[in-house]
C-alpha positions in Angstrom: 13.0 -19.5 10.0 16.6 -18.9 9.0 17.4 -20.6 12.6 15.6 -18.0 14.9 14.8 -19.3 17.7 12.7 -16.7 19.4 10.7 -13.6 17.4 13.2 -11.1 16.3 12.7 -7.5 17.6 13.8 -3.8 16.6 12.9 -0.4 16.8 13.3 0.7 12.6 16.0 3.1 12.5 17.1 2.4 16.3 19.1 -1.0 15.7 19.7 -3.2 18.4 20.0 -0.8 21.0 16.2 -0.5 21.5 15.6 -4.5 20.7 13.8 -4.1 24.4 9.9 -3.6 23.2 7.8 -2.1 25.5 5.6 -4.8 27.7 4.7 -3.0 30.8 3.4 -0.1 29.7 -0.4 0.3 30.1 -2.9 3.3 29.0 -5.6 4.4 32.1 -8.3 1.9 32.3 -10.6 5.0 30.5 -8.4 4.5 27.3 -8.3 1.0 26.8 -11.7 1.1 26.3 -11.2 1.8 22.3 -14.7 1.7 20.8 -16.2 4.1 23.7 -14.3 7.2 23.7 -16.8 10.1 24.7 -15.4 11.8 21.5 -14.3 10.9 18.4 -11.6 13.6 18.3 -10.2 13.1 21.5 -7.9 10.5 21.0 -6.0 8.7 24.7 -2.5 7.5 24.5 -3.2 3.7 23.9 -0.8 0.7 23.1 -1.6 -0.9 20.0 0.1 -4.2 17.7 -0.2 -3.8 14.5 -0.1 -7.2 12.5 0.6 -8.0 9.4 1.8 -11.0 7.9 4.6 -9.7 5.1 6.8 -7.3 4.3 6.8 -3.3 4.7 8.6 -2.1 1.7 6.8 -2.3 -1.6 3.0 -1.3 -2.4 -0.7 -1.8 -1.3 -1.1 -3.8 2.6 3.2 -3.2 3.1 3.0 1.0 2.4 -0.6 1.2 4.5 1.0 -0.9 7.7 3.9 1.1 7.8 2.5 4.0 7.1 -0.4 3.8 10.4 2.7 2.9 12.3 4.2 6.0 11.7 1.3 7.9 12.4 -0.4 6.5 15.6 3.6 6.4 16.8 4.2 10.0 16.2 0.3 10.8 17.8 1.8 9.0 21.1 0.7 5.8 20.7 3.0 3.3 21.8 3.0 0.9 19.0 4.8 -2.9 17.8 4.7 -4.1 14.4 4.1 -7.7 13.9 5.9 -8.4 10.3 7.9 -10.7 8.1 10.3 -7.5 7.7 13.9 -8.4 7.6 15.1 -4.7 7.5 12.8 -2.9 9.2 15.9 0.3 9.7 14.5 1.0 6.1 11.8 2.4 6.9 9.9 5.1 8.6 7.9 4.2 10.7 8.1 6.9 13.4 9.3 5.3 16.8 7.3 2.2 16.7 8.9 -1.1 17.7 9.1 -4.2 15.2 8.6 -7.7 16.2 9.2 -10.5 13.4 7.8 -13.6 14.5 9.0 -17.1 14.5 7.0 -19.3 12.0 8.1 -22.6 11.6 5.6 -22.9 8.5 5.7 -21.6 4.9 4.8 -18.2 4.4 0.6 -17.9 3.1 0.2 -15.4 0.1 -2.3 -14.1 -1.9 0.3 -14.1 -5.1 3.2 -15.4 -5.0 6.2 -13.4 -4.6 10.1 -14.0 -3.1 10.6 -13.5 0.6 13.4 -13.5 2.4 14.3 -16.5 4.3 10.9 -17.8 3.8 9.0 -20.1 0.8 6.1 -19.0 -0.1 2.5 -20.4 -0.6 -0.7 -19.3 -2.2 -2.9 -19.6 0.8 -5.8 -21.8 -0.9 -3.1 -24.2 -1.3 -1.9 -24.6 2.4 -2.9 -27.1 3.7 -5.3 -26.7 6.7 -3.2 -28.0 9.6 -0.3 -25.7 8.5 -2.4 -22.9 8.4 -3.6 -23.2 12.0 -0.1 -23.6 12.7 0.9 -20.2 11.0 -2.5 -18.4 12.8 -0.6 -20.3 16.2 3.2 -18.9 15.6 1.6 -15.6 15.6 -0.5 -15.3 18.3 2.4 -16.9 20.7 4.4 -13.6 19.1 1.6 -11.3 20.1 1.1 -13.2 23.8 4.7 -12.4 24.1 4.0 -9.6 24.0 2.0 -8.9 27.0 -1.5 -6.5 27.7 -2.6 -4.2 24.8 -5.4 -2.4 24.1 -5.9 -2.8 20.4 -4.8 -5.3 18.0 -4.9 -3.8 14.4 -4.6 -6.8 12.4 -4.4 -6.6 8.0 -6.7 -9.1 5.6 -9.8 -10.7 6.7 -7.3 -14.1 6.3 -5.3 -14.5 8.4 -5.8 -10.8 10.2 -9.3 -12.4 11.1 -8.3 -15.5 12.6 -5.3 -14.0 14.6 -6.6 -11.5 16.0 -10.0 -14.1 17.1 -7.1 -16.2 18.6 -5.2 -12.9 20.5 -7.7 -12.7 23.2 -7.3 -9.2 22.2 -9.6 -6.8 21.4 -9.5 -6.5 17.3 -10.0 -4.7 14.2 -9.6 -6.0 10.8 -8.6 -4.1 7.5 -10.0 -5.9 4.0 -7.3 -5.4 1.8 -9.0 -6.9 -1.5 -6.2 -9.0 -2.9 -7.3 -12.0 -0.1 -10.8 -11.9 -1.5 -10.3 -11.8 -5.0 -6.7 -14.1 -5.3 -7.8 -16.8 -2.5 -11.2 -16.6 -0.8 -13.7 -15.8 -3.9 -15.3 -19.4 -4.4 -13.7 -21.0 -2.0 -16.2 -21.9 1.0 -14.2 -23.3 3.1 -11.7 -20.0 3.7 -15.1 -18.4 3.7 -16.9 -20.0 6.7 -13.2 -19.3 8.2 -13.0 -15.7 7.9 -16.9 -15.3 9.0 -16.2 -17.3 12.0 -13.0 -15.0 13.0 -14.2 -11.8 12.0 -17.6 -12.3 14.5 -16.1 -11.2 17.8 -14.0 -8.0 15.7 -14.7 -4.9 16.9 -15.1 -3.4 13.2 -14.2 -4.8 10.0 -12.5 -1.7 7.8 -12.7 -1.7 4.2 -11.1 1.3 1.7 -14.0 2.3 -0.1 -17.3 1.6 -1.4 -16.2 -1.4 -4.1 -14.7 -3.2 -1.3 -17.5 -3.4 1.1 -19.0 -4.6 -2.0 -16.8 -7.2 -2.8 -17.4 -8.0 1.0 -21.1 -8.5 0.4 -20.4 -10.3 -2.5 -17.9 -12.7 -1.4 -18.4 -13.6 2.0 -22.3 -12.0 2.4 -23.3 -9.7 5.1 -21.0 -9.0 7.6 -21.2 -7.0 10.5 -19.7 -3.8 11.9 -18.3 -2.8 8.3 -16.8 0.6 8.0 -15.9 2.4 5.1 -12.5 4.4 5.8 -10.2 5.4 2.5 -6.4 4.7 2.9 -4.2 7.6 3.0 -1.5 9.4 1.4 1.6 11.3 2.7 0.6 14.6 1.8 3.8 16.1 3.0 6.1 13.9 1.2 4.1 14.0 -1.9 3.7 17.2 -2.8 4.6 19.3 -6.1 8.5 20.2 -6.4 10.2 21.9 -9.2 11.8 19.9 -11.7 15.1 21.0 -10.6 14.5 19.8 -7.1 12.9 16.9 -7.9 15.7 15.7 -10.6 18.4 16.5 -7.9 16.7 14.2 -5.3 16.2 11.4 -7.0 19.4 11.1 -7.9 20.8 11.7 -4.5 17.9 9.3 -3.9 19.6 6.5 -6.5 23.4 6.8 -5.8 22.2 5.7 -2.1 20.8 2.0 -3.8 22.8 -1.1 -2.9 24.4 -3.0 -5.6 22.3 -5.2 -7.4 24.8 -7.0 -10.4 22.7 -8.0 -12.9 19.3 -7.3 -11.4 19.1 -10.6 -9.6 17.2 -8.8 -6.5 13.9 -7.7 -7.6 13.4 -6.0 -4.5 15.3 -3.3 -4.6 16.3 -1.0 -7.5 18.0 -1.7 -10.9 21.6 -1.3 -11.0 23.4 1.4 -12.2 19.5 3.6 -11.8 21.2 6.9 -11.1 22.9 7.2 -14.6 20.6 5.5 -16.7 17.9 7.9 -15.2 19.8 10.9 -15.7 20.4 10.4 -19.0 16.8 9.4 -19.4 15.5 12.5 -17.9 17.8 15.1 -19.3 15.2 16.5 -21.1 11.5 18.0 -20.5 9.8 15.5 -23.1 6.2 14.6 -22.5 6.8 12.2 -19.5 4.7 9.5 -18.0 4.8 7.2 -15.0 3.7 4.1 -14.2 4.2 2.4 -10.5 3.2 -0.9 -9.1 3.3 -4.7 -9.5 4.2 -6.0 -13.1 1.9 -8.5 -13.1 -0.9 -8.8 -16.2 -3.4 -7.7 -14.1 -1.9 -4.7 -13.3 -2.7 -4.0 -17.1 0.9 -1.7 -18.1 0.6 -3.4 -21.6 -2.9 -1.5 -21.9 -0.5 1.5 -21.5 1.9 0.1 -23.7 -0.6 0.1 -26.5 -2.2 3.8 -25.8 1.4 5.0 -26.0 2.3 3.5 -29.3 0.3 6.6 -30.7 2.0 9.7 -28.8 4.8 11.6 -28.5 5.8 10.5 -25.1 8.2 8.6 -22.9 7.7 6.3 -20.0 8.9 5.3 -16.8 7.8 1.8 -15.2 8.7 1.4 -11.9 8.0 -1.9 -9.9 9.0 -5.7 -10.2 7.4 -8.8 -10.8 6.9 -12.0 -12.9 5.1 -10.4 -15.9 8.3 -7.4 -16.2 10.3 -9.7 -18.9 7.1 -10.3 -21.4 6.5 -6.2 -20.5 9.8 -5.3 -21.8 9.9 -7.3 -24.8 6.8 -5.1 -25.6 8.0 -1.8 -24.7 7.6 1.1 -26.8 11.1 2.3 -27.4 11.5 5.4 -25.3 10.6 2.9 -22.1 13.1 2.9 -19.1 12.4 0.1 -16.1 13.5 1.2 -12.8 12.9 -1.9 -10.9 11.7 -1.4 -7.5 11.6 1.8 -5.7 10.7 3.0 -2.4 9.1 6.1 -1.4 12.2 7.8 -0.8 12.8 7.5 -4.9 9.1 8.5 -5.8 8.4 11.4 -3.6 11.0 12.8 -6.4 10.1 10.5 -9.3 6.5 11.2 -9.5 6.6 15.1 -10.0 9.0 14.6 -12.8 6.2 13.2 -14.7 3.5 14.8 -16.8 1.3 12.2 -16.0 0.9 9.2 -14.1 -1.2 6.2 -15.3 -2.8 3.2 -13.3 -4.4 0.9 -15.9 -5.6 -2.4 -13.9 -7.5 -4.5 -15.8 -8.5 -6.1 -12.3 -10.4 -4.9 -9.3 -8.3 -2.9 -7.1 -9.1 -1.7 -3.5 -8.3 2.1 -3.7 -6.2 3.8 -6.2 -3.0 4.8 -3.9 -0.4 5.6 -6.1 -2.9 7.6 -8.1 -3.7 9.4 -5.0 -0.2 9.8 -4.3 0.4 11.3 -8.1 -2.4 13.6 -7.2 -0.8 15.0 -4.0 2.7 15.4 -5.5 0.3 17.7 -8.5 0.6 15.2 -11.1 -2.6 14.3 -12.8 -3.3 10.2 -12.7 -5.3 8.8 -15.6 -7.0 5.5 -13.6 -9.1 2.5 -15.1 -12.4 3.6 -14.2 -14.1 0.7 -12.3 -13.7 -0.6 -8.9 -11.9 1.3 -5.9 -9.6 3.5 -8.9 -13.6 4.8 -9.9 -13.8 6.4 -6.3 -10.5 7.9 -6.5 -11.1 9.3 -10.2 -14.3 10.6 -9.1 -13.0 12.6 -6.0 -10.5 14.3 -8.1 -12.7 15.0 -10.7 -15.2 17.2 -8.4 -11.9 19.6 -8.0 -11.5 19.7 -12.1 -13.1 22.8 -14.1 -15.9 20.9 -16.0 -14.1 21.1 -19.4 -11.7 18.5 -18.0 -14.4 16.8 -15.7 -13.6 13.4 -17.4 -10.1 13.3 -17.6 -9.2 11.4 -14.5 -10.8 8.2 -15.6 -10.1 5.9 -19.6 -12.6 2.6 -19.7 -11.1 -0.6 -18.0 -8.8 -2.3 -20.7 -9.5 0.4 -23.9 -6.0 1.3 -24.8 -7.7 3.9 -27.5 -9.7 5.5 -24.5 -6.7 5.7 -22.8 -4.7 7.5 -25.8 -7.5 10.0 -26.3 -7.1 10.9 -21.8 -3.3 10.9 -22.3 -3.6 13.3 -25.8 -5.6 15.6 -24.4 -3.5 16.1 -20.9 -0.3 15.8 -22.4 -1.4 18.8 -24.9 -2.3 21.0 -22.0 0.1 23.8 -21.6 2.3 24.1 -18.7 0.4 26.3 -16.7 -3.0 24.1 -17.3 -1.3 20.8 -16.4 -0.4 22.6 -13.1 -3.8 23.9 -12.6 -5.3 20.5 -12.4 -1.7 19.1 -10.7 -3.3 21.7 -7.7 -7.2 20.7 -8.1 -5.7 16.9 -7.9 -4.1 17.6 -4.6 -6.5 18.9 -2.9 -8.9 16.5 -3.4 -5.8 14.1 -1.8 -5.5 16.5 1.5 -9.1 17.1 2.1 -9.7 13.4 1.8 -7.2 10.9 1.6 -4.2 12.4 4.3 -2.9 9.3 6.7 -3.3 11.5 9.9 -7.1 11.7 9.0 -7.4 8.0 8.3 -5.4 6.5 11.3 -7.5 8.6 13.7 -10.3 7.1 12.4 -9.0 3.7 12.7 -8.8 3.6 16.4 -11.8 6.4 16.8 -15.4 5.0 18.6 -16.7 2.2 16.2 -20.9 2.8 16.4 -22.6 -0.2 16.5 
């Protein structure tokens, strides 16, 4: 890969200074024992890799890996990241250590995206030999390694079968898009996954529709436990508009160059003008971040809009973002991709922030994340954006008890929701903004969730 010839290795933000990961450093022989700690709130110092096969910028599996490094890193765990990260310095991900791991095969995906120095291929359609291979190249990175106490690993394929190769022990994280894009009907990736996941100290999924997706997919499984991903609730939180227009700015005048968009990874060009201009007002404003793929349903929003007084702001790239634009309402301003950096300024400029997937999702992050920063999300009720909408809802005053949640796909459901928050007054649309976030911190903060991840496992 790119002419590698051993795993690449950084501390984010460090350079090459502190390329030297940490090998020799062992917890007491008390605290390797991860599943037995004599309580669940006392939490030992332990080493732990944390694998994942792709990237950490972006959304969904790349946000939740980096975001558990940062937070078992700053507990004082000592912690590597197994990725496909090329610029790992990007990110923060407190003071663990990045290992990206020599391949020698294509890269297995769930959808099929660019990557850096590496092609691509929908996993189903990797052939079986190369796939062992790819399973191989990663556990020789993690042998490399040395001792560890916990191997975290992301996606029941390939988490599953790494960490069953590591020798370590192992906990897997269920994701979603591996079981609906590649394993759903496909027996043979099936028998696969059941076969790693046997020996894993837990399987974790992110909320109820997942472990029933689980069920569904692969049958009864054991050791599955339910624990929601998490939001920064101290970088999303409500900021005035002045503050928040300010940052992001600062936030967009920092973005490389990207001449004519060629890059869909990193922002448009020229974003800090085009959004100050676009934001110079206070019109009704309303957000939309993730993937722009079909299924991530914006032209459901697209419709609803077509009937209101408002503008909106579609952050995110993929294949689907040229048909998208073509059928835009006019007030409609792309941003191309952002990171959290941008959004923990973005999202509180908005009035309301809209997550219409017309296919199952996992958990509804970036609603959650809307809701911390105060901004009230509008999610397609059904699958893991149901359980999100209905936490936030038990904060609302009953009057606006079903405003969280439109039907999956009904643009004119969706209209009606976005009418009737849009034509709140100021100080109501900040009432729920508040009743929204702490639904977020009581349930949904990543300091919560990554103690639970490494907490005794029952059973």
């Amino acid at each position: 890969m790119g002419g590698r010839g051993r795993a690449d290795r950084s501390r984010a933000g460090q350079g090459d200074e502190s390329a030297d990961v940490h090998t020799s450093m062992m917890a007491p022989a008390a605290a390797r024992c991860i599943g037995t700690f004599p309580d669940p709130a006392r939490v030992f110092a332990v080493r732990i890799l944390l694998w994942h096969g792709y990237l950490l910028g972006g959304t969904g599996s790349n946000v939740y890996s980096r975001a558990l490094a940062r937070e078992w890193s700053r507990a004082g765990h000592d912690v590597t990241v197994l990725c496909q990260e090329p610029h790992p310095e990007l990110y923060d991900i407190g003071s663990a250590a990045v290992v990206r791991p020599e391949l020698g095969t294509r890269l297995p995906t769930f959808v099929l995206d660019d990557y850096e120095g590496l092609e691509a291929v929908l996993l189903q359609e990797m052939p079986w030999d190369e796939r062992h291979r790819y399973v191989e190249a990663n556990v020789r990175a993690i042998r490399g390694l040395g001792p560890a106490d916990l191997l975290f690993a992301n996606h029941l394929l390939l988490g599953g079968p790494v960490g069953a190769a590591s020798g370590l022990p192992f906990r897997v994280k269920a994701h979603g898009s591996e079981l609906e894009y590649s394993m759903r009907g496909r027996p043979e990736l099936i028998d696969w996954a059941r076969e790693s996941l046997a020996g894993a100290e837990a399987v974790f999924v992110g909320s109820e529709h997942i472990r029933a997706v689980v069920d569904e997919v692969m049958g009864r499984i054991e050791r599955v436990v339910e624990v929601p991903p998490g939001v920064d609730v101290d970088l999303f939180h409500p900021r005035s508009r002045a503050e928040a227009l300010a940052g992001l700015l600062e936030e967009a005048r920092r973005d490389p160059p990207n001449p004519g968009n060629l890059n869909d990874r990193i922002p448009d060009e020229g974003n800090a003008e085009r959004l100050e201009a676009f934001l110079a007002d206070e019109r009704p404003t309303v957000v939309f971040v993730g993937k722009l793929i079909e299924n991530k349903g914006v032209q459901v929003l697209f419709e609803a809009l077509r009937g209101l007084d408002a503008r909106a702001l579609i952050v995110g790239f993929g294949d689907y973002r040229e048909e998208l634009e073509a059928i835009a309402p006019p007030e409609t301003l792309f941003t191309g991709a952002l990171e959290h950096r941008h959004l923990r300024y973005l999202v509180p400029l908005a009035d309301v922030s809209v997550v219409p997937s017309i296919f199952p999702e996992a958990f509804g992050m970036v609603a959650a994340e809307a809701a911390a920063a105060g901004v009230p999300p509008v999610v397609a009720r059904h699958s893991g954006l149901a359980e999100v909408a209905a936490g936030i809802e038990r904060e609302y005053p009953p009057e606006y008890g079903d405003l969280a949640g439109f039907e999956n796909g009904d643009a004119a459901d969706l209209e009606s929701k976005l009418r009737r928050v849009l034509a709140l007054s100021a100080a109501e649309r900040r009432a729920l903004g508040e009743a929204a976030r702490r639904a977020v911190v009581e349930h949904w903060s990543w300091t919560a969730v990554a103690r639970r991840l490494i907490a005794p496992v029952e059973g």
